[in-house]
C-alpha positions as a Markdown table, in Angstrom:
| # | Residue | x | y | z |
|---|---|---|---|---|
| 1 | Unk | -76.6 | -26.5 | -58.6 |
| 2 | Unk | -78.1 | -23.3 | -59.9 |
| 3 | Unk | -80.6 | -23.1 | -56.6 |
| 4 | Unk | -77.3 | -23.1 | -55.1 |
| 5 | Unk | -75.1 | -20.5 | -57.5 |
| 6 | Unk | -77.8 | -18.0 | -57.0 |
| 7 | Unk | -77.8 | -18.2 | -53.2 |
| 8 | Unk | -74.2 | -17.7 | -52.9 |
| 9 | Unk | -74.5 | -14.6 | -55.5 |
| 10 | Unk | -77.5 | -13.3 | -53.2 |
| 11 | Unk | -75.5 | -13.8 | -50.1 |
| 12 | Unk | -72.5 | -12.2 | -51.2 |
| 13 | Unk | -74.6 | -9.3 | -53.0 |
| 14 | Unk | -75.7 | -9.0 | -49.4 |
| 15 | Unk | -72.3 | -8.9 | -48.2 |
| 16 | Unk | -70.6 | -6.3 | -50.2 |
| 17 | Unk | -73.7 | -4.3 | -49.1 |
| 18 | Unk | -72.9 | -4.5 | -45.7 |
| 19 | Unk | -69.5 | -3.8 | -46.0 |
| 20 | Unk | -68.7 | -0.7 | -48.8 |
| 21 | Unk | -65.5 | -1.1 | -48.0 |
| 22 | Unk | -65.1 | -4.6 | -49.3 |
| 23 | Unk | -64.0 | -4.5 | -53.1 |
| 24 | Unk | -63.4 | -8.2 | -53.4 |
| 25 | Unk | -61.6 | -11.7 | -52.2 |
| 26 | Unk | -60.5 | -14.4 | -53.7 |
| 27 | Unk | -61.5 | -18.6 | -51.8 |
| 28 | Unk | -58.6 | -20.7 | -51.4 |
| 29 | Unk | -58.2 | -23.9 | -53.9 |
| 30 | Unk | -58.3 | -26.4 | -51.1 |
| 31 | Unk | -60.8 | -25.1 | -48.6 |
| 32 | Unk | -63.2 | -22.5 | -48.4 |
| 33 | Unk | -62.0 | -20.3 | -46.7 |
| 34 | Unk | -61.0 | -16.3 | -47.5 |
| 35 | Unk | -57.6 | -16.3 | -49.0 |
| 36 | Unk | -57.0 | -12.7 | -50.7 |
| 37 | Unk | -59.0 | -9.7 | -49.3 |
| 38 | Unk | -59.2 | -6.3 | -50.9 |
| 39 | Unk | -60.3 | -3.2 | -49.1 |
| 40 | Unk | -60.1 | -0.1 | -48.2 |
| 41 | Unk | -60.1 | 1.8 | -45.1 |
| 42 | Unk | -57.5 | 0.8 | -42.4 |
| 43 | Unk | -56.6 | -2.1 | -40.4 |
| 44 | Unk | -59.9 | -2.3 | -38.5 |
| 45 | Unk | -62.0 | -1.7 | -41.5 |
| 46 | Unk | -60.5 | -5.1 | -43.1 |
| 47 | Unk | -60.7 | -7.1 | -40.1 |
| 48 | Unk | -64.2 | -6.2 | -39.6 |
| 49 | Unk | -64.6 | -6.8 | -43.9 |
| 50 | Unk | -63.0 | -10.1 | -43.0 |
| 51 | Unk | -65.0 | -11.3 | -40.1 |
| 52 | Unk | -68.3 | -10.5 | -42.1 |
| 53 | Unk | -67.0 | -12.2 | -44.6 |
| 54 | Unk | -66.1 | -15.4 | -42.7 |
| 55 | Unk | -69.3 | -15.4 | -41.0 |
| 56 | Unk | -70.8 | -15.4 | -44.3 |
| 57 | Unk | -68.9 | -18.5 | -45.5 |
| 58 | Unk | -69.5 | -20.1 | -42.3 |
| 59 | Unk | -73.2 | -19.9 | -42.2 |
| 60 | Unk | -73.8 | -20.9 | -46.5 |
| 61 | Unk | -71.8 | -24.0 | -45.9 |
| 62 | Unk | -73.4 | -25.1 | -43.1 |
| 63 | Unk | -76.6 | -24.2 | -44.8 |
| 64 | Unk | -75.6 | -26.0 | -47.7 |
| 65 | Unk | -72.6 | -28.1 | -47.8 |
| 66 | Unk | -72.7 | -28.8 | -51.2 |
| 67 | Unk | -71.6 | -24.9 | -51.9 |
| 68 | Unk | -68.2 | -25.4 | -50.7 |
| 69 | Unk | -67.4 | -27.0 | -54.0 |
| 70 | Unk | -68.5 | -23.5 | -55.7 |
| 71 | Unk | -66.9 | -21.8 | -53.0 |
| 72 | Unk | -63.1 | -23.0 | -53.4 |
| 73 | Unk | -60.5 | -21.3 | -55.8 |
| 74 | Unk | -62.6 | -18.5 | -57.0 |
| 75 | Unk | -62.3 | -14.8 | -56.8 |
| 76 | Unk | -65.6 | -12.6 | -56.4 |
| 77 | Unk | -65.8 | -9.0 | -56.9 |
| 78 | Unk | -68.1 | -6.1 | -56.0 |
| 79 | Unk | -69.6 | -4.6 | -59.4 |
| 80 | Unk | -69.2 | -1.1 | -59.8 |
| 81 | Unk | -71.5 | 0.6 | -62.2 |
């Protein structure tokens, strides 16, 4: 499971990289899927953080199925230094 863990951390590294105006989102409980977003910017800026983000999902589950069950019911968070 930590193979796993640390791909979903690089991925979403990657993500919040791609999209600066992505502070954070939270999975839902019973499916992995984005349930809270936080951004900034307007409108288009958060569908766009939004697509990228469901891609994202989309593409480590199918990759790895297993990572759904790290996925659901947690919040992640850009780090700010």
């Amino acid at each position: 499971m930590e193979t796993i863990a640390q791909e979903i951390r690089e991925r979403l590294e990657e993500l919040f990289r791609r999209c600066p105006q992505l502070h954070g989102f939270a999975v839902r409980p019973d499916r992995p899927l984005p349930w809270h977003l936080a951004c900034d910017a307007g409108a288009n800026a958060g569908e766009q953080a939004l697509g990228e983000l469901a891609q994202t999902l989309l593409e480590l589950i199918e990759e790895r199925p297993e990572a759904a069950g790290l996925l659901r019911g947690r919040t992640f968070a850009r780090t700010l230094h």
